[in-house]
N, C-alpha and C positions, 0 to 999 in steps of 0.2 A: 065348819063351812066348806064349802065348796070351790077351791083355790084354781085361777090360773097364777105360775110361776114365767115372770116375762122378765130373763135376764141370764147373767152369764158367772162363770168362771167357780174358784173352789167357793167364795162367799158364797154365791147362791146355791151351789150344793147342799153346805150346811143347812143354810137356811129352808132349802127342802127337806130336807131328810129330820130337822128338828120338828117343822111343822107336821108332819106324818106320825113321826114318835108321840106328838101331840094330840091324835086322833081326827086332823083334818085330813080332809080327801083333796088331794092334787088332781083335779080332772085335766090338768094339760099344763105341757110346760114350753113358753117356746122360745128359743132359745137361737143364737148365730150359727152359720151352716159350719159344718169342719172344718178347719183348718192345718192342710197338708196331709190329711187325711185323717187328720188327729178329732176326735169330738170334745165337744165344749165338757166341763169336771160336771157341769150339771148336765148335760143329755146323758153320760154313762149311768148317772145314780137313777134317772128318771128311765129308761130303758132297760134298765136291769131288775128296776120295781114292775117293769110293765108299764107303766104311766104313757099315754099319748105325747110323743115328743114332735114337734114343727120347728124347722130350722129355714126360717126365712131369710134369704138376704136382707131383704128391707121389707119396712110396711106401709110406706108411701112413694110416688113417684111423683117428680115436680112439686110436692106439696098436699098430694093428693092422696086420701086411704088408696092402696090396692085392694079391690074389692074382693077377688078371690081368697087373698092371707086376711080381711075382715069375717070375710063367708066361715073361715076355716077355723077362724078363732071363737066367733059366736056359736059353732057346734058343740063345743066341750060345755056351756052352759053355766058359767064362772058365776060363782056371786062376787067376788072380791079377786081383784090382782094385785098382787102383790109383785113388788118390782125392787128384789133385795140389791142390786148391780146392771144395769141397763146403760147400754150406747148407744143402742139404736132409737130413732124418732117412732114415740110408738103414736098412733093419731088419736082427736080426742074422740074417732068413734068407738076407741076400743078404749080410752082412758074410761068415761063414763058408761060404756056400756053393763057395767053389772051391778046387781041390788045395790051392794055396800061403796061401788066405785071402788079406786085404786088408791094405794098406799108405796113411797117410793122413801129408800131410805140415801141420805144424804151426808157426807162426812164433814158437816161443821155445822155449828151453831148459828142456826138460820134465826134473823134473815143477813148475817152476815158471811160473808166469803160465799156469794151463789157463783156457781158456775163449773168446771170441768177439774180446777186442779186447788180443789179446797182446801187440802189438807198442806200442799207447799207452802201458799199466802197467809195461812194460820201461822206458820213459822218465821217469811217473809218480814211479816210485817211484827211480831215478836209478841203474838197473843198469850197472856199468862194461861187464859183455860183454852182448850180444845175440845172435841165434841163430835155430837150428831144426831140427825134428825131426822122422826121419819114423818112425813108427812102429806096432807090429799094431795093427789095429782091435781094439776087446773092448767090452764093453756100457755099460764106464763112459765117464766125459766126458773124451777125451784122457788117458788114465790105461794103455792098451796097453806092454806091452813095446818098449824103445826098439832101432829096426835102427840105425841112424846117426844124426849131430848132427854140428852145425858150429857154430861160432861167429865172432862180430867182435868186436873192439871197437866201443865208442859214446864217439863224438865230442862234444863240451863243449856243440856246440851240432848235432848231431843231429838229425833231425825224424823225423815217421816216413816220409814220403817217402822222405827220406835213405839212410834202412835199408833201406828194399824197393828202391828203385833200386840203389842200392850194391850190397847183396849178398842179400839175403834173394829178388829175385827170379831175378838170375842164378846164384846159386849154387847155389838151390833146384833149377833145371831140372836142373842139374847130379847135385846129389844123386837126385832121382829116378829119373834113369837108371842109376845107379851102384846105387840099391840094387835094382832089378829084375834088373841083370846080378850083384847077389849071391844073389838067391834061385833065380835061373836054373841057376849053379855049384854050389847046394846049401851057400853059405856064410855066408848071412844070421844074423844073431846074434839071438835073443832078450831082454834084457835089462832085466830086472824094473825097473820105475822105483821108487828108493828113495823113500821115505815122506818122511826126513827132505828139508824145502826146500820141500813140495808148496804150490802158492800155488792160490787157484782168484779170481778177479777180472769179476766183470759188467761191463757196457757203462754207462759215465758216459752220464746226463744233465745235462741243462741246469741243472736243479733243484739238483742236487748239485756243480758244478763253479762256485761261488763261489770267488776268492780268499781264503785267509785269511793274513792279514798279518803275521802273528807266527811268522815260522818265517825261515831264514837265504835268503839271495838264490837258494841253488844251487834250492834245494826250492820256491821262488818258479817259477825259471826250468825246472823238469823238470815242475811241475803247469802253466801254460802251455802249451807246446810238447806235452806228452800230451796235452791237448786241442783241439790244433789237429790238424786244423781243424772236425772236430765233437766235440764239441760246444759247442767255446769254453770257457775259461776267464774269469769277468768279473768286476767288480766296479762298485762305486754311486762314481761321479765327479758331482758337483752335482745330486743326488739322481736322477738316471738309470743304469739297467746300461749300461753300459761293458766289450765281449767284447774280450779282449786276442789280437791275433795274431800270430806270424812275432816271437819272442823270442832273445836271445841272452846271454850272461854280459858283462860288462863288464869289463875289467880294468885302469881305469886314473882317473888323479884324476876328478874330480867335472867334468862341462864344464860351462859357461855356459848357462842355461838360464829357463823363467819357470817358476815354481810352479806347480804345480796338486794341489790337494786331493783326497784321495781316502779318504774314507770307511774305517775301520779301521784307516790305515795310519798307523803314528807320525811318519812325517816326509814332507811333501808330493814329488809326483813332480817332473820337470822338462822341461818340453816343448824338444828342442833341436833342432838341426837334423839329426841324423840317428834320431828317435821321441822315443820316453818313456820315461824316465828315472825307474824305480822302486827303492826299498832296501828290501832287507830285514832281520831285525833283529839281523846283524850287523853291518849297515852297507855291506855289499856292494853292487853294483847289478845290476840287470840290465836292458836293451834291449827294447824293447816298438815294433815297428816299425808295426804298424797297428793303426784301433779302430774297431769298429761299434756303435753307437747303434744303440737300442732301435725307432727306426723304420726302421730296416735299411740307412741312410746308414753308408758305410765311406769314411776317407780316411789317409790316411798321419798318423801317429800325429803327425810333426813338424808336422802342419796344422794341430793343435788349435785355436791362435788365431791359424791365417793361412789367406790364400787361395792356392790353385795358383799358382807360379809358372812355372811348367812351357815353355819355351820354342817359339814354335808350329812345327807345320810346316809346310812348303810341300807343298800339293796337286797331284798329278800329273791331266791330264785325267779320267785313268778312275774316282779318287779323287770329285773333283768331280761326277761322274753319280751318282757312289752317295751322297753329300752331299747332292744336290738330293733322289734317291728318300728318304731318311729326313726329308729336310724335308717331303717331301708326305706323308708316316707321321706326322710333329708335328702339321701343319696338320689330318690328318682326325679327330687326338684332339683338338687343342685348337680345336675350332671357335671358339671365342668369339676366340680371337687373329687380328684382321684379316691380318697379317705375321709370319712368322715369323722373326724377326732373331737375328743370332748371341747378343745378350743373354737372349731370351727363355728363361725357367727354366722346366723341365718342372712343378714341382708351385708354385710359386707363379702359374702361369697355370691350374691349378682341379684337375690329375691326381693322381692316387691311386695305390695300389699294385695297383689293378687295372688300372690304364690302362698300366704297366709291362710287365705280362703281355702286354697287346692289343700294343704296339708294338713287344718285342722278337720275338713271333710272326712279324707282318709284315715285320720285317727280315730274318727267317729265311727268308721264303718267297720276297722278291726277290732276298737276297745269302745262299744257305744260306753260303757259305764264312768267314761273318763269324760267327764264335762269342762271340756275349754273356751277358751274367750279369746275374740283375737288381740285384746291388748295383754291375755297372759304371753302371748309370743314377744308384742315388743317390752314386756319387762324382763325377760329371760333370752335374749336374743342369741345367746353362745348357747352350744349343744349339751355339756355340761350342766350347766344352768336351766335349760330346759326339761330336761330329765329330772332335777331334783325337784322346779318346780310343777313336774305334772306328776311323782309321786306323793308329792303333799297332798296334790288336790285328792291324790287315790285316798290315800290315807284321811282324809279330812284332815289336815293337819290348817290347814291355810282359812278356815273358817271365820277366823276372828280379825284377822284382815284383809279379807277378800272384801274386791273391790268388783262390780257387775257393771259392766255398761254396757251393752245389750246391742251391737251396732249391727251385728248380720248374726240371724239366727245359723244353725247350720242348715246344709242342704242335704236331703235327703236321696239318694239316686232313683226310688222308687216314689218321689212325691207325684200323688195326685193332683194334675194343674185340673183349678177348678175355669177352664175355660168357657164360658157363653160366646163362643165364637161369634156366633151368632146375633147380628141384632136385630132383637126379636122387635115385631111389629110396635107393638106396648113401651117398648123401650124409649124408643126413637119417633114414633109418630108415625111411620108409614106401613103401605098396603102392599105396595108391588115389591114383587124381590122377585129375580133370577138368581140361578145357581151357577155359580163356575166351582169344578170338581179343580183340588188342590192335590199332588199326588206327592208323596216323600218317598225319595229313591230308595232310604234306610230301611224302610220296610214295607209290609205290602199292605197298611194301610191306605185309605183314601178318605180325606176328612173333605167334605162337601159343604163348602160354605153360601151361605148368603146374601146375598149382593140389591142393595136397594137398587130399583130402577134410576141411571143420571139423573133424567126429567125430574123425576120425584124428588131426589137432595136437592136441585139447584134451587125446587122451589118454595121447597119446604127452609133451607137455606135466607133464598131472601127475605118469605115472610119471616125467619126470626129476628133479622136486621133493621126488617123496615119498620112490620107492627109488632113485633115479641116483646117478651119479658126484660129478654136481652138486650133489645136497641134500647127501651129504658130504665135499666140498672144502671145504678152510677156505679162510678173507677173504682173508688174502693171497695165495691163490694164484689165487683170481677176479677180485684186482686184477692179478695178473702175466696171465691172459688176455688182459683188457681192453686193457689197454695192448698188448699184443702185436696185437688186435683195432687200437687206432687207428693204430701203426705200419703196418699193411697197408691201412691206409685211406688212411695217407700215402702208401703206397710207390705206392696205385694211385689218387692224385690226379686226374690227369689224364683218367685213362679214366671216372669217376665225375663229373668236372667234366662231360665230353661227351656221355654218357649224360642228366645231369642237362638238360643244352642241347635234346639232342632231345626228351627226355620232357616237360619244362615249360615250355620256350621260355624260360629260363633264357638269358641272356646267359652267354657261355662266361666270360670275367673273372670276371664277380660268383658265374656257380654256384662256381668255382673257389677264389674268396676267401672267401665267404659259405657257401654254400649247402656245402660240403665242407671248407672251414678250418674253420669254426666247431664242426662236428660230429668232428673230430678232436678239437678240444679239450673238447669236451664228454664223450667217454670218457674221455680224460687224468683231465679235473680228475676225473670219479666213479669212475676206477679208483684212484684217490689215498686216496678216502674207503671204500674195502672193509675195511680194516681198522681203520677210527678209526667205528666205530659201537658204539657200545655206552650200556648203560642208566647208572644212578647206585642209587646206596646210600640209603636214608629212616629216618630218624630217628621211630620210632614212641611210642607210652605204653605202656610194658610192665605188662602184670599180674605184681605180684611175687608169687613169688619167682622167677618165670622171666625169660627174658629173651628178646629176639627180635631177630630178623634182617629188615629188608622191605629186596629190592633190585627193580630189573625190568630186564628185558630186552628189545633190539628184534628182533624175530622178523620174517623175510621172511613177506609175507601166502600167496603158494603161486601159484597159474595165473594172469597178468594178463595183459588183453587190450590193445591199443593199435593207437585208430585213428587214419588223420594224415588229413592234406589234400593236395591238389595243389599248397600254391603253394613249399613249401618239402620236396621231398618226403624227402629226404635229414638235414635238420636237424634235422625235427620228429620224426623217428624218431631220433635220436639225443637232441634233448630228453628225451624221455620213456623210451626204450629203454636207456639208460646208469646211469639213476639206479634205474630196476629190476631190470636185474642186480647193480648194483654192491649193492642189498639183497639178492643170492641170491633174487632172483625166477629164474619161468621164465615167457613170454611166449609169446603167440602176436598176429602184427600183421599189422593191416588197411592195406595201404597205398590210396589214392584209385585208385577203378577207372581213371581215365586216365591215373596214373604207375607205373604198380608195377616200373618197370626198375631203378632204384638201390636200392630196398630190396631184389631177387633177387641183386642185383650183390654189396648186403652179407650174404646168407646164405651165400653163395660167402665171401666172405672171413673172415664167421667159424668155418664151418666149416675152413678151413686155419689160423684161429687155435687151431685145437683145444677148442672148445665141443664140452661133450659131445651126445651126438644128444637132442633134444627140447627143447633149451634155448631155441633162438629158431625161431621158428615163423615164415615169411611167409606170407600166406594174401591174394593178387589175389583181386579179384571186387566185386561190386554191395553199397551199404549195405545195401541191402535183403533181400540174401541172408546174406554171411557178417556182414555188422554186429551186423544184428540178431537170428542164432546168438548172436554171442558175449556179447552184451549179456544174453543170455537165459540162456546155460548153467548149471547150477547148479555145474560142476566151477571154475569162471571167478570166481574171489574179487573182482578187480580190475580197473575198467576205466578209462583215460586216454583223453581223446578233445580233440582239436582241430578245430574245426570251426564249424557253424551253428551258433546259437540253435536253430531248430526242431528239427535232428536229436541238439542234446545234452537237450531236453528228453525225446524220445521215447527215448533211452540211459537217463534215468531212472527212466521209466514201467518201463523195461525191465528195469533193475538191482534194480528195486525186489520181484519175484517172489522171489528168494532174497537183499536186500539186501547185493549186492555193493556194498562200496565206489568208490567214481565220485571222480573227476576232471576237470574240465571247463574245457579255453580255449574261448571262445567268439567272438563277433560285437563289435564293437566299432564306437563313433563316435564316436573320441578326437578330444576339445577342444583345439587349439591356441590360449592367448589371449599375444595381442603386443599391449606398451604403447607408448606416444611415448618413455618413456625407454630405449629397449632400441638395441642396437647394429643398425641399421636394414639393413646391408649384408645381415649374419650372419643375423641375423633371414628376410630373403626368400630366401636359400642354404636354410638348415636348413630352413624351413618348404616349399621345393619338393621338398629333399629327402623330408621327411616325407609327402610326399601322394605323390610320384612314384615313388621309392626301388624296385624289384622290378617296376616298371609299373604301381603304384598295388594290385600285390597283394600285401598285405602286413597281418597282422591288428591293428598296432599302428596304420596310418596314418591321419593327420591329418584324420581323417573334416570336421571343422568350423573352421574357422580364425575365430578373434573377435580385431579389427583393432580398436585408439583409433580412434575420431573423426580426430582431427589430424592421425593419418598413412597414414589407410586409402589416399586416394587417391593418396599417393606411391607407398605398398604396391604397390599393385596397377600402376602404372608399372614400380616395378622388376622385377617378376614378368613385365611385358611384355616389359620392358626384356629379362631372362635370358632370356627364350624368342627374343628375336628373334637373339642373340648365339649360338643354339646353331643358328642357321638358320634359325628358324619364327615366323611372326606367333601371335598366340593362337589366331585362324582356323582358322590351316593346319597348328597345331600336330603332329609325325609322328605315325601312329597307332602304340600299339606293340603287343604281342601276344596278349595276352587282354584288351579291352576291358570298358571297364564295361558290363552290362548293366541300365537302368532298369524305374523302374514296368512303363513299357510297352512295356521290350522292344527298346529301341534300344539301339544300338552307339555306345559314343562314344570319339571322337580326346582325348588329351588336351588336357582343356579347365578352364577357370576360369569357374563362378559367382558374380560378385558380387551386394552386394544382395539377400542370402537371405534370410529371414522365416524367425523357428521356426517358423511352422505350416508350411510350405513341406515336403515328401515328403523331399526333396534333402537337408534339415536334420535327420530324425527317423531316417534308414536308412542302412545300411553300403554304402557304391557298390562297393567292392573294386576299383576300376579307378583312371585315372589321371585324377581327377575331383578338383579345390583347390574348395572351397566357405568363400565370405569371405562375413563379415557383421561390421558395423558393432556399436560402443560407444560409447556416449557416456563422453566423458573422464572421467576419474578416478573413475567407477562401478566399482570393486572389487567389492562384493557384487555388483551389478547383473547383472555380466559371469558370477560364479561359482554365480549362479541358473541361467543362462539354459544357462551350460558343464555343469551337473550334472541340466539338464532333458531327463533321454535315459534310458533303463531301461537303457544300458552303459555300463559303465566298467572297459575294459579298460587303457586309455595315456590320459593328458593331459601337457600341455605350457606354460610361461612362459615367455617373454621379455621382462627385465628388469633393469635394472643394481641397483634396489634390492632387494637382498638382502632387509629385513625384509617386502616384499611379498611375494615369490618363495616366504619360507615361511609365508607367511601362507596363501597363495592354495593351495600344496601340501599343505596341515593340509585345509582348506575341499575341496579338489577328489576327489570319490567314484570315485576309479581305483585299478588296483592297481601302476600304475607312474607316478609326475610325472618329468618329463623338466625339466630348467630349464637356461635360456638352450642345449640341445641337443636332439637327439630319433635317436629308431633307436637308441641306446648301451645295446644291449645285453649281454651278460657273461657266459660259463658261473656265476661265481660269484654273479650275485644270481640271486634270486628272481622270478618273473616270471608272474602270471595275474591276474584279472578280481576284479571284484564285479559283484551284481547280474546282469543276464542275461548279463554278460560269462565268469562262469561262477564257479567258486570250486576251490581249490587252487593249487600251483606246480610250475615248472617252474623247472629249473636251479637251484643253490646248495644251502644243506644244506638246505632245507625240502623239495626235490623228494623226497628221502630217506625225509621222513615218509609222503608220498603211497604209497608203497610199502614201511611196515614198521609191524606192529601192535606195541602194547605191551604187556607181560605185567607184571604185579606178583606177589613172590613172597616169602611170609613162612615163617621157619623160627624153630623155638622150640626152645633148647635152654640 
């Protein structure tokens, strides 16, 4: 026969490469585009045979065939597709377009467990057989006429590795070829799948994969091992989650062991020497061989209350070279560590989860052949310990308990960003586009982007609000978008960390963890909230003899506008952009004329989230041009803006011609005051943090620092102190990327002014760069201090450092900001609230209030 192959990964390889050895002809294979520049295992084997390979992003839009990738498919002339591993929605003009139609193979015994994660809820729910099936394509979800099925049995302790190595993958290839050479013969069976049995099963998350402890060990040990290894199963051991991995039944007395509590469960677990030791409430047990903790430390579950004892090895010369190279990798993250000795801990010498990323990067680029994980760091956290376990991993020795959780691929310095900057005509709905040229100082490209005409978003805009798809979809299926939208946001971390880097000068770590974690969880948490919006019922005085009904409702407001800034370009749109959809807004946004690449990067991705056309709007270009359009338009209900004091004032002037509703973060020169009783270390950390944090550009940062008297001048030693520990006198401090710029115009290195005057310039204005501004209090002036902290027309973030609590909230009551930070600072949150008073601006961002920002209320009385 004459095969299209429509699918991905090594399954479908084999399954091409058998079918060939079989004597069919492959006239085309098509397949997902590269990823990272990497091809899919089946375009290398299809392109190295010669075979015609097509690597579509997608093959419908909004729901619709794209007619070019149909035109392109129907040339190779297919009788039969075969579709061994398939993600993508293939449409049914290309399902039924060939003699034999299409055959798709499915990993469970249909018509039970349909759906995306068959093989976990086969275990899940504790099926003795397991399976697969291949059979016709039809329009519903895995619901076709079944050609063949196989089955196995499932093993007591099982995984799902288990299953696809076992049999699910080689057996599968098997079956493939077998039912192509039955449709070939003309003996292919149709076989109506019965009704009765049919299960259909979504993709667990994290949220929903809690332990519950009252149920018998088996159902303990099959909810477990179903979720390993995404998305964990966990549970609250000494009031922290606690993700349980790599499970087994136990069958035999009780072993020796020490207690450990755990939260739900009727009888405490027991840490022994081969895991944890959990019963359930038959009294059964079952095996719990590993545990990850909530800051992403994993160790052998027998570790609980001990340390590695792990016997060392002996280092071979060549071993040893690559031992010193990761010590010079330690050495250039942890500057402040004069030596780096085999005791020395990665994160109690100052490293973060950021600093994980940077180091397992660099080991990748010297020893690509060494395959790290970032939870091999937090199980190996001393230097020592990391050496012996990254020669095991050389050696293969760690095989058999290796643990994979997959959370950041690495990054490659040479990845090809697959960017469509551009949104194309087809994409988004519209005709008109001008160009504004985008220029990067770093080199002497010039990438020329596309820019829908305003007129056209605003109106294309309203019609998705008023008569689209989108005015009416219900809540929760705008929260199943969303999430679908951050999952793609997840999946393309990396290349949006990179982008972020070149466009803001963004450190790749921090855009990575910051700048693109945060804005993932920021759609999560408000795609959560799409269907928990709703009004309340009121208790009115009824005129009798009638009686009356008053409820309200909260109604999305209709076309909102949203402009960001440059220093967070990606986040800030996700602030404000998430909590607008997730009200059934529709948008149209301004991102800062000199970043607009990650916000294009996300109209690409929600457009393959399946947003209908006009829902989100990007629109490059000058405040001055589309700002002050959108600020103006009458179709434009809503406008969110981050940014200057001067330019949210003239959004005002602006909004105010057809009094659209406004929003406004604004300019800030948050007060940090530190006392003589505060934890003095902690104190000069946090407080460099707070000024430095992003390179000083940062709209919360620590504009004013007010020091005690009694320990100003140690203060400021130790702040010398850290700087000279990271390399640099206060002098010579590195310059970092976007510089403050002053009154008059100078550039400055990070630097420290002591001895500031509030009349002083330096004291009354937002520096936005990497500028610590210290001034003096005399001791135990409480009000003194919260006069001098609240004498500034902003109050976006303030800050205490204090061990006495009744101060801390005294001073937090007293201090005119709309965020107090005490004894920390930067602890920011999808779930709180977070914006100004004062010229700082007014509204919020993030948590339910962002909600209000974007839904009017209706009150609605019925008399009956």
């Amino acid at each position: 026969l004459k095969l299209a192959l429509i699918g991905q990964s090594i399954f479908g390889q084999e399954v091409y490469n058998k079918l060939r050895k079989e004597g069919h002809k492959v006239v085309g294979v098509f397949t997902v585009p590269d990823k990272n520049g990497q091809a899919d295992p089946l375009a290398l084997a299809a392109e190295k045979d010669g075979t015609p390979v097509f690597k579509f992003p997608k093959w419908r839009a909004k729901g619709k065939p794209i007619q070019e990738v149909v035109a392109a498919y129907k040339s190779v002339g297919a009788e039969l597709n075969v579709l061994p591993f398939c993600t993508q929605f293939i449409p049914m003009d290309v399902i039924d377009c060939p003699k034999h139609g299409s055959i798709i193979y499915h990993p469970s015994i249909l018509p039970r467990h349909r759906g995306a994660s068959a093989i976990n809820w086969t275990l899940i729910q504790g099926d003795k057989k397991a399976g697969f099936t291949i059979f016709w394509a039809d329009d519903g979800l895995d619901t076709g006429p079944i050609l063949l099925q196989r089955e196995c049995d499932v093993g007591q302790n099982d995984t799902v590795d288990d299953l696809y190595n076992r049999f699910l993958f080689p057996e599968g290839i098997k079956a493939m070829v077998e039912a192509v050479h039955l449709i070939a013969d003309g003996k292919a069976p149709r076989i109506p799948q019965p009704k009765e049995g049919a299960t259909y099963e979504g993709i667990q998350k994290k949220e929903n994969a809690e332990i519950s402890w009252d149920q018998p060990a088996a159902a303990l040990h099959n909810w477990i091992r179903g979720h390993d290894k995404v998305p964990g199963a966990w549970t609250t051991i000494n009031g922290q989650v606690v993700t349980f991995y790599g499970s087994s039944l136990l069958d035999a007395s009780v072993p020796a062991g020490q207690e450990l509590t755990i939260k739900g469960a009727s009888r405490p677990g027991l840490v022994t020497k081969n895991g944890l030791v959990v019963f359930g409430n038959d009294g059964k047990m079952v095996l719990v061989r590993n545990l990850q903790f909530e800051d992403g430390k994993m160790i052998p579950a027998s570790k609980y209350f001990s340390a590695d004892e792990t016997t060392a090895l002996e280092l071979t010369e060549e071993e040893k070279k690559i031992a010193e190279d990761i010590r010079a990798i330690w050495k250039g993250i942890l500057s402040n560590v004069a030596v780096i000795e085999d005791s020395t801990d990665f994160f109690k010498s100052g490293a973060s989860s950021m600093h994980v990323v940077r180091m397992l990067e660099e080991i990748k680029q010297k020893h690509s052949g060494l395959q790290l994980q970032n939870e091999d760091v937090y199980m190996a956290t001393k230097f020592a310990d990391f050496i012996q376990m990254a020669v095991r991993k050389l050696r293969g020795e760690d095989k058999e308990e290796e643990l994979v959780i997959d959370y950041v691929r690495p990054f490659i310095l040479h990845l090809l960003l697959s960017l469509s900057w551009v949104l194309e005509a087809e994409l988004l709905g519209y005709t008109n586009f001008c160009i504004f040229p985008l220029h990067f100082t770093s080199n002497s490209h010039i990438y020329r982007l596309k820019c829908v005409w305003i007129l056209a978003a605003d109106i294309k805009s309203k019609e998705a609000f008023e008569d689209g798809e989108w005015g009416r979809m219900n809540a929760r299926e705008r929260g199943r978008l969303m999430y679908r939208l951050a999952d793609l946001m997840e999946e393309h971390q990396e290349e949006l960390a990179t982008i972020e880097s070149i466009d803001s000068g963004a450190v790749y770590t921090l855009a990575l963890k910051t700048h693109i974690g945060m804005s993932v969880q920021t759609f999560r948490y408000f795609a959560g909230w799409c269907d928990k919006i709703q009004g309340a019922t009121i208790p009115i005085n009824q005129a009798r003899p009638n009686h009356n009904l008053t409820f309200t409702k909260k109604e999305p407001i209709g076309v909102c506008a949203i402009i960001i800034p440059w220093n967070y370009p990606l986040m800030m749109l996700a602030w404000k952009s998430a909590a607008c959809l997730a009200a059934g807004n529709t948008l149209v946004l301004k991102p800062a004329q000199v970043t607009p690449l990650t916000s294009l990067k996300f109209a690409e991705l929600s457009a393959k989230a399946g947003f209908p056309k006009g829902v989100i709007n990007i629109l490059p270009g000058s405040g001055g041009l589309v700002g002050q359009h959108l600020s103006e338009h009458p179709d434009v209900r809503k406008v969110g803006f981050t940014g200057s004091t001067p330019t949210g004032k003239q959004i005002m002037k602006s909004a105010a011609a057809n009094l659209k509703k406004v929003s406004l973060e604004l300019g800030g020169k948050s007060p940090l005051i530190i006392f003589s009783d505060c934890e003095l270390d902690r104190a000069v950390k946090m407080g460099m943090g707070a000024v430095y944090f992003n390179k000083g550009e940062n709209c919360i940062a620590a504009g004013r620092l007010f020091v005690e008297e009694s320990i100003h001048d140690e203060f400021v030693r130790k702040v010398d102190r850290n700087s000279l520990d990271n390399g640099k006198s206060l002098s010579t401090f590195t310059m970092l990327k976007c510089c403050s710029i002053l009154s008059l115009g100078f550039f400055m290195e990070p630097t420290v002014f002591t001895d500031v005057e509030d009349h002083m310039y330096i004291a009354q204005e937002e520096s936005f760069g990497p500028v610590m501004v210290i001034s003096k209090f005399k001791n135990g002036d409480i009000d003194g201090v919260l006069r001098r902290a609240n004498a500034t027309e902003y109050g976006l973030a303030s800050g205490v450092f204090t061990k006495d609590i009744n101060k801390a909230l005294y001073i937090s009551e007293k201090l005119e900001a709309g965020t107090v930070f005490i004894n920390t600072y930067n602890k920011t949150d999808v779930a709180a609230p977070f914006g100004g008073f004062k010229l700082s601006g007014f509204g919020k961002d993030l948590g339910e209030e962002a909600l209000h920002e974007y839904l009017r209320t209706k009150a609605i009385t019925v008399e009956y």
